[in-house]
Kinemage of the C-alpha trace (Angstrom):
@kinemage 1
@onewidth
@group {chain A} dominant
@subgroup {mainchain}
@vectorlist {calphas} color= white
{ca unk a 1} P -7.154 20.499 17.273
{ca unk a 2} L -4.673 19.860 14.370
{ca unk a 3} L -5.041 18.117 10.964
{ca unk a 4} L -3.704 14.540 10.848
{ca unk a 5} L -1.257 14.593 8.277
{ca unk a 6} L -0.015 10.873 7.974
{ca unk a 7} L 3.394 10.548 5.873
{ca unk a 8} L 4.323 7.449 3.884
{ca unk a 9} L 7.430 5.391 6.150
{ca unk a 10} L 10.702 4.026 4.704
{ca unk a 11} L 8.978 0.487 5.510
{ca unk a 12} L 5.916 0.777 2.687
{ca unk a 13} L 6.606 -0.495 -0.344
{ca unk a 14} L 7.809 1.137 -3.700
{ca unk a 15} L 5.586 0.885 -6.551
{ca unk a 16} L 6.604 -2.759 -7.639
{ca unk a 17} L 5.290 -3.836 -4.292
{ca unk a 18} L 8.677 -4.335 -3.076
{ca unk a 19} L 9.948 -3.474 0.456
{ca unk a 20} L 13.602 -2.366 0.095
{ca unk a 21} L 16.123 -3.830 -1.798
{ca unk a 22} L 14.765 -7.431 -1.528
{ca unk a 23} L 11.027 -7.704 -0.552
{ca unk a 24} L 8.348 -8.446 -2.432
{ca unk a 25} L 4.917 -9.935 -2.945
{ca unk a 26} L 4.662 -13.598 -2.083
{ca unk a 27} L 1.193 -14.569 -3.254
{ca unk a 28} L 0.354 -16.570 -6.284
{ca unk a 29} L 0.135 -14.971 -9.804
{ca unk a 30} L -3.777 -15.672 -9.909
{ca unk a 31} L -4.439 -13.803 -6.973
{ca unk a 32} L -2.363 -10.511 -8.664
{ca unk a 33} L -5.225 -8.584 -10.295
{ca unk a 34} L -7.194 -9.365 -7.103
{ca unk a 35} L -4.933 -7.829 -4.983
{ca unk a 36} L -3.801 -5.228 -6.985
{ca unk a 37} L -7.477 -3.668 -7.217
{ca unk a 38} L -7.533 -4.606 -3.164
{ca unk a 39} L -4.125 -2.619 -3.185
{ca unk a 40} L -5.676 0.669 -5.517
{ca unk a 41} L -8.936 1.077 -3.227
{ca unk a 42} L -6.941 1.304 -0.363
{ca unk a 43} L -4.494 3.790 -1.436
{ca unk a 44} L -7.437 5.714 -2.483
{ca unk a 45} L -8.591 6.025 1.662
{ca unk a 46} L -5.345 5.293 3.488
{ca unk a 47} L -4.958 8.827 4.801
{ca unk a 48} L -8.673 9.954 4.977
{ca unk a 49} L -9.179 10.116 8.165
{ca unk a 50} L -12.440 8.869 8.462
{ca unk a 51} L -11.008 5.384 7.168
């Protein structure tokens, strides 16, 4: 059995949130440091595999 090694693609975003030269987040400012701490946690357990 081999390791799953999971790279990041060319479609995730940079680390303004944006996805390539235009994207964004569309969400309202209130919601920001909610889903920036959603945004953290995950990054934290993205490629464990056990998530």
């Amino acid at each position: 059995m081999t390791d799953y090694i999971p790279t990041a693609f060319d479609f995730d975003p940079d680390e303004r949130g944006h996805f390539g030269k235009f994207g964004g987040r569309y969400v309202p400012e209130t919601l920001m440091p909610s889903l920036l701490e959603l945004n953290a946690e995950y990054e934290k357990v993205r490629f464990d595999k056990a998530f």
